[in-house]
C-alpha positions as CSV (number, residue, x, y, z in Angstrom):
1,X,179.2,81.5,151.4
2,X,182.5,81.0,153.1
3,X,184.1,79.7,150.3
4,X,183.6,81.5,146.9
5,X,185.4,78.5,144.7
6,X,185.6,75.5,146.5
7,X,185.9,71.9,145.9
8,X,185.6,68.8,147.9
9,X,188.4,66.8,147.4
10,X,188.1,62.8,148.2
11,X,191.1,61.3,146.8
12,X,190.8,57.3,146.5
13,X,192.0,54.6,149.1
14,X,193.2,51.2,147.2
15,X,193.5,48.7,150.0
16,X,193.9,45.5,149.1
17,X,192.7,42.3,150.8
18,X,193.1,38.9,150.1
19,X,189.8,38.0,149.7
20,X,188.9,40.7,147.5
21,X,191.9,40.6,144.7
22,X,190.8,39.2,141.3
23,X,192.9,37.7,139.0
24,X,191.5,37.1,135.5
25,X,193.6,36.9,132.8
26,X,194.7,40.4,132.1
27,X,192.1,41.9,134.5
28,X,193.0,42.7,138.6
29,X,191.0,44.2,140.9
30,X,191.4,45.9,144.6
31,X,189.2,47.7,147.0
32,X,188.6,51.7,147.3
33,X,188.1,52.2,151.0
34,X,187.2,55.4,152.0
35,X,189.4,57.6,154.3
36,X,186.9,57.7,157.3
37,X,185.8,54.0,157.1
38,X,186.6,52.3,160.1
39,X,189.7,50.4,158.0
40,X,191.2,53.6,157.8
41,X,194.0,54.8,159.8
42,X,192.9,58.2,159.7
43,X,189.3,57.3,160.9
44,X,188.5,59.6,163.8
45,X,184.9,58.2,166.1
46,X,185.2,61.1,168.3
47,X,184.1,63.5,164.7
48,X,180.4,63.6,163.5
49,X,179.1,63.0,160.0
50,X,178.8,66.4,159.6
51,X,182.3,67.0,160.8
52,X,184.1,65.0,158.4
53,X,182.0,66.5,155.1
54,X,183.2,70.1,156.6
55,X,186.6,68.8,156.7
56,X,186.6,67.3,153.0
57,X,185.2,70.6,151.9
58,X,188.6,72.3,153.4
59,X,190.6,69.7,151.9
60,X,189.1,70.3,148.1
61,X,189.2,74.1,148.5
62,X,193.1,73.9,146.9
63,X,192.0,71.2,144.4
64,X,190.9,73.1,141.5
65,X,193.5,75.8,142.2
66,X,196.0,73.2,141.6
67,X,193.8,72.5,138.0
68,X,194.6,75.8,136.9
69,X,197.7,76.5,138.0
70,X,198.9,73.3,135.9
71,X,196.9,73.3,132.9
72,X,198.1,77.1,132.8
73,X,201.4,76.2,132.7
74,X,202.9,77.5,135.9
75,X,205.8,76.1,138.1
76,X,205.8,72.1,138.7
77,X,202.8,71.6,141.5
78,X,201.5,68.3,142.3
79,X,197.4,68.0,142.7
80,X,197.7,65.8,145.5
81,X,197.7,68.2,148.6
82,X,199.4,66.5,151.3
83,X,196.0,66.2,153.0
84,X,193.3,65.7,150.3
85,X,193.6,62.1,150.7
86,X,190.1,60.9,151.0
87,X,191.1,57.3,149.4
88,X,194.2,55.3,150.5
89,X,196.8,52.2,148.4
90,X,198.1,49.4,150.3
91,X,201.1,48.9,147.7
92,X,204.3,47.0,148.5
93,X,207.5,48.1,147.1
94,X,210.6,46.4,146.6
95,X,211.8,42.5,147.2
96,X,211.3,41.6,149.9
97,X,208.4,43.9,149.6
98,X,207.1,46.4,152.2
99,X,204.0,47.6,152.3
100,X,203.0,51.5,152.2
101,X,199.8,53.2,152.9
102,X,199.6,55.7,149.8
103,X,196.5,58.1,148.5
104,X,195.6,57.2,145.1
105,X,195.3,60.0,142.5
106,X,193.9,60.5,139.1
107,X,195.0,63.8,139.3
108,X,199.1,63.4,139.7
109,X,201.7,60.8,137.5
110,X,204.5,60.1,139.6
111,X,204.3,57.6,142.3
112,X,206.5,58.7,145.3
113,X,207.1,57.9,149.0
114,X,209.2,58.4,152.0
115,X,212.6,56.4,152.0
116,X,215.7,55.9,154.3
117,X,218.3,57.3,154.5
118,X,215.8,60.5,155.3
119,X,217.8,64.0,155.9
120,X,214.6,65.8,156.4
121,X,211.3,63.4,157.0
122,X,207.7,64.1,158.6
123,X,207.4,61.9,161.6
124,X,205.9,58.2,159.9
125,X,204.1,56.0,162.0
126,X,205.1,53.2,159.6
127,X,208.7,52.0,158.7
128,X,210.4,53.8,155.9
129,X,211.3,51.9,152.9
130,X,215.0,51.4,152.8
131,X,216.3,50.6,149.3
132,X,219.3,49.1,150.3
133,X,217.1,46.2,151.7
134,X,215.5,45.9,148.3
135,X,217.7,43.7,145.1
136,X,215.0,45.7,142.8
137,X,215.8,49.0,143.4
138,X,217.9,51.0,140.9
139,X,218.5,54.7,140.7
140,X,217.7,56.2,137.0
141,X,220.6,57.9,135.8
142,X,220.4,62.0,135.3
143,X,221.1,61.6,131.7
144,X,218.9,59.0,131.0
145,X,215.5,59.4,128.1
146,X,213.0,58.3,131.8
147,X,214.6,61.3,133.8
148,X,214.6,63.8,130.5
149,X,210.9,63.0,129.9
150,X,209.8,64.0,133.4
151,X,206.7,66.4,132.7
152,X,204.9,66.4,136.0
153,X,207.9,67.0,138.5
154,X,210.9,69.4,138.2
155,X,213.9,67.4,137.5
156,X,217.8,67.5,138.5
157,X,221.4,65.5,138.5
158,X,222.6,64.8,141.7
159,X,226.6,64.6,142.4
160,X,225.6,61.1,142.2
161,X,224.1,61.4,138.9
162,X,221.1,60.4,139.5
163,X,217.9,61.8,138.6
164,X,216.7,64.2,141.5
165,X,212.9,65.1,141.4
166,X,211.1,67.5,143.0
167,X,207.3,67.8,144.1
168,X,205.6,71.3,145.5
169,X,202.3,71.0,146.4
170,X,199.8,74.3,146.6
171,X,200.3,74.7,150.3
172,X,203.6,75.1,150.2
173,X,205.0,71.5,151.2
174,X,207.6,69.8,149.4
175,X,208.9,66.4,148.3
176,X,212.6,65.4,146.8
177,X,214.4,62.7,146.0
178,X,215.7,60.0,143.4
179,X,213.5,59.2,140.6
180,X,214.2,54.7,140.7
181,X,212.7,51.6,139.3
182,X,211.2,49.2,141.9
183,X,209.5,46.0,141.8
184,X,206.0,47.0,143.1
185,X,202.9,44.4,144.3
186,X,199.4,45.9,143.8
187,X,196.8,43.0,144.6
188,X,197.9,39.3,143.7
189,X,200.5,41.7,141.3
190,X,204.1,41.6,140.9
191,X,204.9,44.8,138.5
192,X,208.8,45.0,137.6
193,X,210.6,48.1,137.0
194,X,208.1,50.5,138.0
195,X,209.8,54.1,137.7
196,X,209.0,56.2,141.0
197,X,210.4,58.6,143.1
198,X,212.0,57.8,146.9
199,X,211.6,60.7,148.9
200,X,214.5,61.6,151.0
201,X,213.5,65.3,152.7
202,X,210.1,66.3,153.2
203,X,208.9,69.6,154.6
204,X,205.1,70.5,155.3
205,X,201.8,69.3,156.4
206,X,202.3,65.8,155.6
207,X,200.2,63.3,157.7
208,X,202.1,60.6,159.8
209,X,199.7,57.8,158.8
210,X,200.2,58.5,154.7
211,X,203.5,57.1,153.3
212,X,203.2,58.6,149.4
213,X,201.2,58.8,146.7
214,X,200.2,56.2,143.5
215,X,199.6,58.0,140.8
216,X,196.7,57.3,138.3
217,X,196.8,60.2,135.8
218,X,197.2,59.7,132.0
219,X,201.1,60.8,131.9
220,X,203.8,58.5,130.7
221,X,205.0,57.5,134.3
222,X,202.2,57.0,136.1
223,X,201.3,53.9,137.2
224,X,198.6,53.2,135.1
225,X,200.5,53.8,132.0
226,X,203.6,52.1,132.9
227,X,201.6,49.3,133.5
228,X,200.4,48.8,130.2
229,X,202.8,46.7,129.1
230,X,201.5,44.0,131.1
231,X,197.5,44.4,131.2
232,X,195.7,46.6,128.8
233,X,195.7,50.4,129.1
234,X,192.6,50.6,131.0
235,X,191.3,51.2,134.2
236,X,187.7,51.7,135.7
237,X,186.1,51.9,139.3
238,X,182.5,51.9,141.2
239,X,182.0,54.0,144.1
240,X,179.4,53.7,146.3
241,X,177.3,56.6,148.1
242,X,177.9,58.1,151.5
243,X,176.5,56.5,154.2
244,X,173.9,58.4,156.3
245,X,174.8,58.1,159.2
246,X,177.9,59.1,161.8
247,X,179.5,55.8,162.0
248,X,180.9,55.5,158.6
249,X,180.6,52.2,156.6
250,X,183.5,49.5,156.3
251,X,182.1,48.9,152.7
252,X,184.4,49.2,149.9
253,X,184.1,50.3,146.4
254,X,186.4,48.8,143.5
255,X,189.0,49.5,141.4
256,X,190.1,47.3,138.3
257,X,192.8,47.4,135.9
258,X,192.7,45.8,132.6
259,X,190.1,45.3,130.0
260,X,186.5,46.1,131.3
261,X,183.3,45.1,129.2
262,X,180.1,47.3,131.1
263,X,177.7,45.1,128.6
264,X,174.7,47.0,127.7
265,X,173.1,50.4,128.5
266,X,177.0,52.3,128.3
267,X,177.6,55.4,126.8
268,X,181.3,56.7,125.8
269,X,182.4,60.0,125.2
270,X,186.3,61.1,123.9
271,X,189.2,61.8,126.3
272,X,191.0,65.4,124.8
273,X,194.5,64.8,125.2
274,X,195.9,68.2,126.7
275,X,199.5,69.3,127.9
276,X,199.8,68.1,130.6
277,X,198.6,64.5,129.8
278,X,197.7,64.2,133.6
279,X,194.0,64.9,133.6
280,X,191.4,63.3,132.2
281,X,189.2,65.9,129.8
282,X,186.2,65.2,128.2
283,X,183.9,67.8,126.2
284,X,181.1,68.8,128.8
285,X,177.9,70.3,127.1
286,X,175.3,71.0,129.4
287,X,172.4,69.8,131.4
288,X,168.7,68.6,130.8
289,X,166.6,69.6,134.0
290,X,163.4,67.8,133.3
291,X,162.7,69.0,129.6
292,X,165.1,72.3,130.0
293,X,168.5,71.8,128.1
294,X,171.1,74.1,130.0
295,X,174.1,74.8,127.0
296,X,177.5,75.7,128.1
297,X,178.1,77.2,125.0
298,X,174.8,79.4,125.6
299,X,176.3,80.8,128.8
300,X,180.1,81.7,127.5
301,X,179.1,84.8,125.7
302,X,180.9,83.8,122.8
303,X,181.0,83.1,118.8
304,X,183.6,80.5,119.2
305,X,183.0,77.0,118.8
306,X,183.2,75.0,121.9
307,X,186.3,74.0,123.5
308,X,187.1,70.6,123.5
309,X,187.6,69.0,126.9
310,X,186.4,71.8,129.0
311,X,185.8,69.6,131.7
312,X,188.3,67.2,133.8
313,X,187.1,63.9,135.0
314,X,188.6,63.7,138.8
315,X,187.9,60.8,141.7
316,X,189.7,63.7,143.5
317,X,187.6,66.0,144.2
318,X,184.2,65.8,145.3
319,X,182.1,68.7,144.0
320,X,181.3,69.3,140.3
321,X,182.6,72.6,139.7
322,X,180.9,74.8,137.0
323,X,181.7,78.1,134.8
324,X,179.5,80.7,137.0
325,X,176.7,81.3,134.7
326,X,175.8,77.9,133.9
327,X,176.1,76.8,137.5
328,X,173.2,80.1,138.1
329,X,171.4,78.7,135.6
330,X,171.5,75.0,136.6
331,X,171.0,75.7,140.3
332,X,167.4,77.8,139.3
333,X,166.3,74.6,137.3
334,X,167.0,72.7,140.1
335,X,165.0,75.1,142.3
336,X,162.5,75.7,140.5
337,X,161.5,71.7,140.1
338,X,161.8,71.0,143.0
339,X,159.8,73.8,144.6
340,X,160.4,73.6,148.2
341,X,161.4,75.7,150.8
342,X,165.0,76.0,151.0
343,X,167.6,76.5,154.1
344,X,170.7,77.3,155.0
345,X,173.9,75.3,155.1
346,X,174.4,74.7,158.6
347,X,178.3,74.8,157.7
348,X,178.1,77.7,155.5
349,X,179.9,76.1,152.6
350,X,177.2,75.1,150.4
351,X,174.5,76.7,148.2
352,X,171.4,75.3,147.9
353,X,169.9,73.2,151.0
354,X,166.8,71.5,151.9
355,X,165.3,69.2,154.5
356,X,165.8,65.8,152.9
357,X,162.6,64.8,154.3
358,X,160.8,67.4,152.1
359,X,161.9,66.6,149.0
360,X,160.2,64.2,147.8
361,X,160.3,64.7,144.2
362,X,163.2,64.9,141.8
363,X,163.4,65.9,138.5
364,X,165.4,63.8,136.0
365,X,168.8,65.4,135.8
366,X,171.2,64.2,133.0
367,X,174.8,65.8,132.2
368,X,175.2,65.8,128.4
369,X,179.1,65.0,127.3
370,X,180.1,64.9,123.4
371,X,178.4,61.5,122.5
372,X,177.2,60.9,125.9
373,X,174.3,61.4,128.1
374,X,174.8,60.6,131.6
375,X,171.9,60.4,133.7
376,X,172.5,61.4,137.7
377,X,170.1,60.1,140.5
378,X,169.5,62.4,143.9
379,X,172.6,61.2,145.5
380,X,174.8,62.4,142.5
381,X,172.8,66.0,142.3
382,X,173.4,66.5,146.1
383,X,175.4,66.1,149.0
384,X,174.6,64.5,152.8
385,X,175.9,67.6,155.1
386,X,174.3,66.3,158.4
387,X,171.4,64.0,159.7
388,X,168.7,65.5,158.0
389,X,170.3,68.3,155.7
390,X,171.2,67.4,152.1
391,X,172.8,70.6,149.7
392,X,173.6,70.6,146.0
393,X,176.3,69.0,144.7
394,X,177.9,71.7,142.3
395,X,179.4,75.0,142.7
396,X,180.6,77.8,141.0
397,X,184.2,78.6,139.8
398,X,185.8,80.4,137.7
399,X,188.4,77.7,137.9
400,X,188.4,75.0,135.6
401,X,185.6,72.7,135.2
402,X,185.6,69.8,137.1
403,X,183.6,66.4,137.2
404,X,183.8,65.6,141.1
405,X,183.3,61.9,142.4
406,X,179.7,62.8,143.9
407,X,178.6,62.9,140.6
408,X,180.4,59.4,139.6
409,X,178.5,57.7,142.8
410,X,177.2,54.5,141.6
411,X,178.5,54.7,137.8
412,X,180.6,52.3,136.9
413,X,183.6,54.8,135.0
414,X,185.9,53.2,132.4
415,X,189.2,55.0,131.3
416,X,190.2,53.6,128.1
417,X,193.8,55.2,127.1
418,X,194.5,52.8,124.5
419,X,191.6,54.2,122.8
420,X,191.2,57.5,124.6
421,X,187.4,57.2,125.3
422,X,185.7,57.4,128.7
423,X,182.2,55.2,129.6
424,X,179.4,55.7,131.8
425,X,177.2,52.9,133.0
426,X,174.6,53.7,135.8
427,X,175.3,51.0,138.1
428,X,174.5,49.9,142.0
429,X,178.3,49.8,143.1
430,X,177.6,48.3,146.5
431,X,176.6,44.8,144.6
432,X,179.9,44.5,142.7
């Protein structure tokens, strides 16, 4: 296997349209287009199908590096890899506005992009956002309680005395700038006083196309918490499966903000608030392969109870990432029900392969959470590599544990923070 711990990374695209922006009250929705759909500035139609899974797997690889090196406590690293973005945000910042392509990540807090005057910028094939032009824009002071409370980016004061931040990523790029307030338009919109960062010297592997990044973690100063003030603390989106085939679909999956009621047939389990509040945790337990129960607990070789939020819920990364000997033991289940001849990855990335044509019968495969059993369908246990080619969906690492969106496909997933629960309702995402 060329990669010993990898992940898939497919960070989510928010573009907005407007014929697809709902306005109900306290509710607003916007579309998730994926990186390779034809709306996508970074589509490329000279790359296959198989191509473009080969290059997500390279893009996730860092992913749950970044996981541990956080959660551990190490140096300030963002989780959003310059080029992880599998998802990109139409936003608009400032009054007038201007709009900036941006990758959408649960897995980061502050929102940040490029802005003149840059001393140090990757070439941008949009303009930069000049906050001069803007009457929203206002530098937070250095000594202020917003630029103290910074968790997820090394702050600094500036001869100005403004708050400086600064963003290192796992690959060695790097982000400063002035952590500000903006007037920001997301959908049909207006958001006031939105704290982010504008970057003024960048440095790395930064892609001309992508103008920042919205953050969607469960931090104080991401978007989705600062937000709360003016629709509910909740969020929740639908994403649809791969398409089969090498021209990549145009079809969007959603995004809302605001209250969300799934109606029946949900199931909830708690979000573990950890240091830091970024990530999403929830209590992962096991599997059921058919009859077979799979316990994490019975694979940890230890007496001690088990740890609360063990796993991270992450629309950035693709894979579901597992402790080694539960992923040994969930991949023979899965073998062994299945009971067909197995092949190789023809990229050499993945695990367990077989001619999709040959499998013909599936076992039912549920992921037990604390309170909540989620059941997964064939597209959520494994993953398109090719034509005819499908490989499982999970790997091992010794990394932390990791949810990935392949396993989300066609779930509607509610994040709750006023409440701190997650839900799971199995749900045919291309309808909504």
């Amino acid at each position: 296997m060329t990669f010993s711990s990898l992940v898939v990374a497919i960070t989510l695209t928010i573009s907005y349209t407007a014929t697809s922006s709902v306005a109900i009250d306290d509710t607003f929705s916007v579309n998730l287009i994926h990186r390779d759909s034809v709306d996508s500035p970074f589509y490329d139609r000279s790359m296959s199908f198989a191509q473009r899974m080969v290059h997500a797997l390279q893009r996730s690889f860092i992913n749950v590096k970044q996981f541990r090196s956080n959660i551990n406590g190490s140096t300030y690293q963002a989780d959003a890899i310059p080029d992880h973005g599998e998802f990109l945000l139409n936003i608009s910042y400032g009054n007038p506005s201007q709009k900036v392509l941006a990758i959408a990540d649960t897995g980061s807090d502050l929102s940040w992009m490029q802005c003149k005057p840059c001393t140090k910028c990757y070439k941008h094939t949009a303009p930069l956002f000049d906050p001069k032009n803007s009457s929203t824009y206002q530098p937070i002071d250095c000594e202020s309680k917003t630029c103290k409370a910074m968790a997820s980016v090394a702050t600094n004061c500036s001869a100005m005395k403004e708050c400086e931040f600064l963003s290192l990523y796992a690959d060695g790029s790097v982000s400063t700038g002035t952590v500000s307030t903006e007037t920001i338009t997301l959908g049909d919109r207006v958001l006031p006083n939105i704290v982010f960062g504008c970057s003024f010297t960048n440095d790395g592997t930064f892609q001309p196309a992508w103008g920042g990044i919205v953050g969607l973690g469960g931090g104080d100063y991401s978007l989705v918490s600062q937000i709360r003030t003016l629709v509910p603390g909740k969020f929740s989106y639908c994403l649809i499966p791969y398409p089969l085939t090498n021209e990549f679909s145009n079809k969007s999956s959603k995004m809302t903000f605001g209250d969300f009621d799934f109606g029946p047939n949900v199931v909830t389990t708690p979000l573990v608030q950890k240091i830091p509040k970024t990530y999403y945790h929830v209590t992962f337990e096991g599997f059921s392969v058919g009859d077979k129960r799979i316990s994490i607990s019975d694979n940890l070789n230890s007496t001690k109870p088990l740890l609360k939020g063990n796993m991270i819920v992450d629309s950035g990364t693709t894979l579901t990432m597992l402790p080694p000997k539960l992923y040994d033991e969930f991949e023979s289940a899965i073998k062994e029900a299945i009971n067909v001849r197995t092949i190789k990855d023809p990229q050499k990335a993945l695990n367990l392969c077989y001619h999709s044509a040959k499998v013909t019968k599936m076992p039912k495969v549920t992921m037990h959470f604390d309170g909540a059993d989620v059941e997964l369908s064939r597209d959520n246990v494994f993953v398109t590599v090719s034509k005819h080619i499908m490989c499982f969906g999970f790997l091992s690492s010794s990394d932390h544990a990791v949810m990935g969106n392949i396993a989300q496909l066609n779930h509607l997933i509610g994040f709750d923070l006023e409440n701190n629960m997650l839900s799971f309702k199995s749900t045919d995402c291309e309808r909504l």
